[in-house]
Backbone as JSON Lines, residues from 0, in Angstrom:
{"i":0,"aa":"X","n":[162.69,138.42,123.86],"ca":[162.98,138.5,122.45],"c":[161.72,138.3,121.61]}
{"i":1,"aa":"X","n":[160.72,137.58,122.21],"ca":[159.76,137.25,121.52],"c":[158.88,138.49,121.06]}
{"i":2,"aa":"X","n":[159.15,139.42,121.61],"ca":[158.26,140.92,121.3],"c":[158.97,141.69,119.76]}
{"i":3,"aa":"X","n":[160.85,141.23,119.7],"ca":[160.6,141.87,118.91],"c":[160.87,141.91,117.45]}
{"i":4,"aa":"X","n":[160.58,142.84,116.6],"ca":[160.15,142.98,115.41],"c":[160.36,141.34,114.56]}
{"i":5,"aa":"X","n":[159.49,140.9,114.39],"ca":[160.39,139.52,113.35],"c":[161.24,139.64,112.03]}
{"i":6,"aa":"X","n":[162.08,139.48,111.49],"ca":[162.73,139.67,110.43],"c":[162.64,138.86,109.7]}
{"i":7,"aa":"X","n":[163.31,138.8,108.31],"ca":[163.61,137.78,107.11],"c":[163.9,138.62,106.04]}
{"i":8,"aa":"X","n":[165.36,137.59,105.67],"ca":[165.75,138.73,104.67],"c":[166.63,137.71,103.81]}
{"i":9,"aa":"X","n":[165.87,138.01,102.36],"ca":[166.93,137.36,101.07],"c":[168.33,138.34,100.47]}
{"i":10,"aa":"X","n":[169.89,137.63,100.62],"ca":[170.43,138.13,99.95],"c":[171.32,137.89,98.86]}
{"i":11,"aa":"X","n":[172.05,138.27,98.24],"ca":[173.11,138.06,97.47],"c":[174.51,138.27,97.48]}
{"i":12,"aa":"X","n":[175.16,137.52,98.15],"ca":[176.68,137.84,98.17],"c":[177.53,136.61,97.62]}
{"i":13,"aa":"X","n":[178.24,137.06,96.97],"ca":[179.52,136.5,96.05],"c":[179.07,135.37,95.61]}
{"i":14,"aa":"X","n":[178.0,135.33,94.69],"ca":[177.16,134.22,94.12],"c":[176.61,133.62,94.94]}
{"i":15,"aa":"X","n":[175.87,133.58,95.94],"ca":[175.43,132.66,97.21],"c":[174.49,133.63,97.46]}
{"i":16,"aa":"X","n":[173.19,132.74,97.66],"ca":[171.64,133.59,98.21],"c":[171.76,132.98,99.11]}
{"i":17,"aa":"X","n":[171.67,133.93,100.52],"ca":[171.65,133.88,101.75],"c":[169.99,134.25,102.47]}
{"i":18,"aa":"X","n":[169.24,133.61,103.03],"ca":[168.22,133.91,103.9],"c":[168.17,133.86,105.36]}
{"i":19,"aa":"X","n":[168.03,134.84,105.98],"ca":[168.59,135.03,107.01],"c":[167.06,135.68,107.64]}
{"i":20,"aa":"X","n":[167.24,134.57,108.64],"ca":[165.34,134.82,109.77],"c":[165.56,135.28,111.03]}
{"i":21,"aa":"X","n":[165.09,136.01,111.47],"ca":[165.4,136.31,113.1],"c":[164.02,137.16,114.03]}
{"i":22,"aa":"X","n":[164.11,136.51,114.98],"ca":[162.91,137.13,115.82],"c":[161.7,136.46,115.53]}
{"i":23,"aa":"X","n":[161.16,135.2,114.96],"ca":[160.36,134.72,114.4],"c":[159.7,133.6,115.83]}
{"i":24,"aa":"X","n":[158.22,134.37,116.08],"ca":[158.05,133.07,117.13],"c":[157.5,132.19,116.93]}
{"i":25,"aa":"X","n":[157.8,131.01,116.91],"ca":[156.48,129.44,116.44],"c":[155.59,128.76,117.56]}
{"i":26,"aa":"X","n":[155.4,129.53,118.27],"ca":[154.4,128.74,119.59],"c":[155.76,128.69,120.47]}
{"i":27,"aa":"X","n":[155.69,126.98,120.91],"ca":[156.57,126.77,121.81],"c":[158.13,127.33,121.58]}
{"i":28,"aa":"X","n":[158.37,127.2,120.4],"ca":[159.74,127.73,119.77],"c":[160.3,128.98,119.1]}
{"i":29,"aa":"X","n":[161.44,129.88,119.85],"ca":[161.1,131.15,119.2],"c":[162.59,130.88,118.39]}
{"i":30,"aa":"X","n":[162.66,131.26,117.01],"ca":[163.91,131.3,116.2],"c":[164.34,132.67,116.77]}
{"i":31,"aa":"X","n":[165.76,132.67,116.77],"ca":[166.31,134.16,117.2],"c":[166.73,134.39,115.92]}
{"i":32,"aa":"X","n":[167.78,133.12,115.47],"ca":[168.31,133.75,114.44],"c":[168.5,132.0,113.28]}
{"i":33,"aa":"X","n":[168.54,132.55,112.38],"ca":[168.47,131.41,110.84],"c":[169.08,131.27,109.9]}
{"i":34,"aa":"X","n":[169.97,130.74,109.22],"ca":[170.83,131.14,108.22],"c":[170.67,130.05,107.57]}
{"i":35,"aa":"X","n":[169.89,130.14,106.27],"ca":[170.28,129.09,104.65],"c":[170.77,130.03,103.95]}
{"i":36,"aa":"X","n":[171.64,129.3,103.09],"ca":[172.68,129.27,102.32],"c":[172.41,128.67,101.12]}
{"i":37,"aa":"X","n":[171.94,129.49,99.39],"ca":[172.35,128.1,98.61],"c":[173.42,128.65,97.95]}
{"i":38,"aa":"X","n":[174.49,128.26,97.26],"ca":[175.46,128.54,96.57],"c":[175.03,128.22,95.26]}
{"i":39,"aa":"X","n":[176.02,129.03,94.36],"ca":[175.66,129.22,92.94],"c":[174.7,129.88,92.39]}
{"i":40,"aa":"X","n":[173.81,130.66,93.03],"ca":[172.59,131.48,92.73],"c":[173.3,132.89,91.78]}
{"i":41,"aa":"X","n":[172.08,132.69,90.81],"ca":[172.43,133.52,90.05],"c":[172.15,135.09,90.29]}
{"i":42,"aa":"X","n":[172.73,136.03,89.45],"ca":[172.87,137.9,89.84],"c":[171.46,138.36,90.13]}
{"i":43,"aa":"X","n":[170.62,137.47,89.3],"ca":[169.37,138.03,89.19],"c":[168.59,136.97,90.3]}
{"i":44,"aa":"X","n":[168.46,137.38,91.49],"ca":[168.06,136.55,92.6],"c":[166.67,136.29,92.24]}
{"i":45,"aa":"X","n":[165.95,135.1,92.29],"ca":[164.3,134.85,92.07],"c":[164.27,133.92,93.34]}
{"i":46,"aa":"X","n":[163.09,133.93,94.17],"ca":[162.66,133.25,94.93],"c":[162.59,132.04,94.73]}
{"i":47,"aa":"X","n":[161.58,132.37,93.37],"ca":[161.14,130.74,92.56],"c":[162.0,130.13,92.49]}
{"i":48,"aa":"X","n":[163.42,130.46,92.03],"ca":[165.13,129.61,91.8],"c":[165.14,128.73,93.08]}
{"i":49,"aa":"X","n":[165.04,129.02,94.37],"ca":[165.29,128.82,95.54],"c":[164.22,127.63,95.89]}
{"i":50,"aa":"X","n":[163.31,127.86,95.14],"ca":[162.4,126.74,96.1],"c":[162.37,125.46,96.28]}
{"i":51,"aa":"X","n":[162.83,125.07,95.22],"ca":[163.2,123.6,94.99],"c":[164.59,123.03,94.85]}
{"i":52,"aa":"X","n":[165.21,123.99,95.75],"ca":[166.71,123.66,95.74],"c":[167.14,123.2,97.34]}
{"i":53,"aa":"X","n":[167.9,122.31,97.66],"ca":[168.34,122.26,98.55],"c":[169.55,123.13,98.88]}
{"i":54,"aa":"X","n":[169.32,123.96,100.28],"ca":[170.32,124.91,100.53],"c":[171.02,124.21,101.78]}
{"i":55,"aa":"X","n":[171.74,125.0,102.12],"ca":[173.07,124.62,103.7],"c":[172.61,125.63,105.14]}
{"i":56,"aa":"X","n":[172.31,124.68,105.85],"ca":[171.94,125.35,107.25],"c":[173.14,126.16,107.51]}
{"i":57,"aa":"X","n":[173.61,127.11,107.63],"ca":[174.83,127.47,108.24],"c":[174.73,128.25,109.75]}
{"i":58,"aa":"X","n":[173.38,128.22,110.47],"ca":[173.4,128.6,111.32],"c":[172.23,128.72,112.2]}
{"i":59,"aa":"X","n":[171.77,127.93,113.73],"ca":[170.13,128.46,113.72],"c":[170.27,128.38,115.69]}
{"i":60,"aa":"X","n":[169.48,129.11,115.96],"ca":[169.98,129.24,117.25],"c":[168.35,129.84,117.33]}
{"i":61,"aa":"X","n":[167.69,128.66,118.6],"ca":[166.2,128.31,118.7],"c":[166.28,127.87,120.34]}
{"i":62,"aa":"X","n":[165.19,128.88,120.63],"ca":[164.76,128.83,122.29],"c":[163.66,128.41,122.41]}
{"i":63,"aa":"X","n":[163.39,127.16,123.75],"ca":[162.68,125.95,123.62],"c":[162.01,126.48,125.05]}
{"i":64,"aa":"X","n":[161.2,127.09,125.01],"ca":[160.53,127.75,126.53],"c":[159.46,126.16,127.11]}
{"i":65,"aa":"X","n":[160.34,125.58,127.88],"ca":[159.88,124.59,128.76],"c":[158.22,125.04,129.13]}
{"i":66,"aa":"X","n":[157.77,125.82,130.05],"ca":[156.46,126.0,130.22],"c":[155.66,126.49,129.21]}
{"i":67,"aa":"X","n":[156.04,126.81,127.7],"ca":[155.11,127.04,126.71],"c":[154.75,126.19,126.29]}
{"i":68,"aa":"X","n":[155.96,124.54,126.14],"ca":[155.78,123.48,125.51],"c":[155.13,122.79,126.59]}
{"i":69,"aa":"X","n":[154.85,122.67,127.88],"ca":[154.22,122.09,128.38],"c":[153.1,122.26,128.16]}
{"i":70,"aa":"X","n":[152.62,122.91,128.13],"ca":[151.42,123.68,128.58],"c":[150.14,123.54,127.07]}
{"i":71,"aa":"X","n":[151.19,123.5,126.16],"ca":[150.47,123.27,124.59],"c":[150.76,121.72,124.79]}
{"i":72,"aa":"X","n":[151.57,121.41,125.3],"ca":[151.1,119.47,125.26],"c":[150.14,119.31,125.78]}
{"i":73,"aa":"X","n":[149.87,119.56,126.86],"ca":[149.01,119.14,128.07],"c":[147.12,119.63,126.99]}
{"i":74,"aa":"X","n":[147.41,120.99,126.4],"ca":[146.1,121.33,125.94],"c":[145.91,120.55,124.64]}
{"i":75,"aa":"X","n":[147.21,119.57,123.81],"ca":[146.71,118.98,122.74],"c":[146.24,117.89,123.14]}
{"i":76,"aa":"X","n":[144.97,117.89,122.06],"ca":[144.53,116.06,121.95],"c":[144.72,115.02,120.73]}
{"i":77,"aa":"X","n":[144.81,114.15,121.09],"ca":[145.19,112.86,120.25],"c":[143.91,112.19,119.98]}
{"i":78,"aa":"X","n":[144.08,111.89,118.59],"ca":[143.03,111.03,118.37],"c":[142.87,109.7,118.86]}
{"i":79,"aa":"X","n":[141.7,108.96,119.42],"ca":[141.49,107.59,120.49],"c":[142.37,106.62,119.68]}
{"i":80,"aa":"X","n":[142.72,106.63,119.07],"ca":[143.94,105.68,118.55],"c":[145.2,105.42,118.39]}
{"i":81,"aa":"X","n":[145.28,107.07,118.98],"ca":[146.98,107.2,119.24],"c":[147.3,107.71,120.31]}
{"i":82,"aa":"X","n":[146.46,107.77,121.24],"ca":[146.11,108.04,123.05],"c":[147.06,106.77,123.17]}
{"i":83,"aa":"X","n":[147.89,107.17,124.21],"ca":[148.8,106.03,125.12],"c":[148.05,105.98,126.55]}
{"i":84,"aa":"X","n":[148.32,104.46,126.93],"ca":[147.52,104.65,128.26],"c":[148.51,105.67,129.58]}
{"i":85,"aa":"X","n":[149.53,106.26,129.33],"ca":[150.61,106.77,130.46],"c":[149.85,108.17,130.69]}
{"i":86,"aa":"X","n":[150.36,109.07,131.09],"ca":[150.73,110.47,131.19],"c":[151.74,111.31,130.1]}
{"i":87,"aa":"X","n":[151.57,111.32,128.91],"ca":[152.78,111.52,127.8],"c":[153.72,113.0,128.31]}
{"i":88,"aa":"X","n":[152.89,114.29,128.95],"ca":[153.63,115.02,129.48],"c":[154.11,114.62,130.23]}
{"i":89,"aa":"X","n":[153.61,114.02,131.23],"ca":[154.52,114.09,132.81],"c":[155.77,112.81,132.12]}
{"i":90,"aa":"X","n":[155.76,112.15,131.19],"ca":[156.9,111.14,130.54],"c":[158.0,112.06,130.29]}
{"i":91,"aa":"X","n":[157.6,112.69,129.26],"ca":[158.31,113.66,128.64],"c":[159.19,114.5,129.99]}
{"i":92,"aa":"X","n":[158.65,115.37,130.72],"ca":[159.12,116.04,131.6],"c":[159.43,115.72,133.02]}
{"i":93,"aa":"X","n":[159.48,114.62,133.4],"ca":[160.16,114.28,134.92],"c":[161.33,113.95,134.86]}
């Protein structure tokens, strides 16, 4: 899924701006699919309206590829002050 096309799309139905994301990959995490919701949005949809509003998750369905997230743990570093003395991957994953 990660190949294809990414989407995002603002809409308007029955007073409710709907944004709806799909195909979007974030590194370890690929969104398939996304749904906010704000209600009460007005005819004339503006982005700007939206930004500072809290909207309603109504839907998000997100694939967690185990060896991508390993693999970007293992290559991040921590600054000497927030280094644990353990193994933080091999914690995480055994």
């Amino acid at each position: 899924m990660a190949d294809a096309m990414a989407a995002m799309a603002l809409a308007l139905v029955d007073g409710r701006a709907i944004l709806t994301v799909a195909a979007r990959d974030l590194g370890p995490v690929l969104v398939e699919r996304l749904e906010v919701e704000w209600p009460g949005a007005r005819s004339a949809l503006a982005v700007s309206e939206l930004r500072n509003r809290r909207g309603h998750l109504r839907a998000a369905t997100l694939v967690i590829d185990r060896a991508r997230l390993e693999s970007q743990l293992a290559a991040a570093t921590l600054p000497a002050a927030q280094a644990s003395d353990g193994d933080t991957a091999a914690t995480l994953f055994s």
